[in-house]
N, C-alpha and C positions, 0 to 999 in steps of 0.2 A: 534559420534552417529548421523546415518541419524536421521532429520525431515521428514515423511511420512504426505502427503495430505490426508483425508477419509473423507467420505459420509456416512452417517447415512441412511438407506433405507428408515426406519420408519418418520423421521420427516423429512430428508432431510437438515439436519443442516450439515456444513460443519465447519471439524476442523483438526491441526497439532497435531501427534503427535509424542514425541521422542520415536523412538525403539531402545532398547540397544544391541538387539540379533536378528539376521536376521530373518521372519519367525513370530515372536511374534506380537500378533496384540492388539490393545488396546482394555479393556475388554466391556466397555459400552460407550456410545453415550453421553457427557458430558451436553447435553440441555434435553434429554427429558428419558436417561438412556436404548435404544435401543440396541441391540446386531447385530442389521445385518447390520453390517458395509463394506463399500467396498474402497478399496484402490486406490486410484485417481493418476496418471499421474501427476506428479510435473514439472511445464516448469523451467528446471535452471537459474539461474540469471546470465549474461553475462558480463562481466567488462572489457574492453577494451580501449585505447585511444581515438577509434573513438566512444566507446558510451561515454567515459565521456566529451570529448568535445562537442557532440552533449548533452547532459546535462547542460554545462559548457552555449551556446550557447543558449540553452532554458531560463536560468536565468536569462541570461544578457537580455537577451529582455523584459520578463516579469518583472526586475526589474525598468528598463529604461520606460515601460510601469505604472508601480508604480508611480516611480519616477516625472513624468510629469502627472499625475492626481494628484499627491497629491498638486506638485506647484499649478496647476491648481485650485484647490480648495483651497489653501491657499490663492492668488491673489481675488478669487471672497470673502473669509471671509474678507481681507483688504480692499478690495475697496465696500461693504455691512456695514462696520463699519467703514468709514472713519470719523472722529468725531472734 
């Protein structure tokens, strides 16, 4: 069963939802109960070696960036309570 993207015209709330039969649209707007809904352009999700290493690669830095503020902040609570 595709997940469809839609747009609510009236409030403009944006919501997924599952359609079981191609064609069938969902009946009301789930925030504000609108009928004129329009069906939005879904960008697919892409799963490849090279995205998940660039993933893989994103982590590692942001963790490594973690990593050395949190020493960093633990060194200045030690030597702040050295007693």
């Amino acid at each position: 069963m595709p997940i469809y993207e839609y747009r609510c015209q009236t409030c403009e709330e944006r919501f997924e939802e599952w359609v079981r039969k191609e064609g069938l649209t969902p009946d009301a707007c789930p925030a504000c109960g609108g009928t004129e809904l329009e069906r939005l352009l879904s960008t697919p999700r892409v799963h490849s070696d090279a995205t998940r290493a660039k993933g893989l690669a994103a982590a590692r830095k942001r963790d490594q960036k973690l990593g050395a503020d949190r020493e960093r902040a633990q060194r200045e609570y030690e030597l702040s309570h050295n007693d």
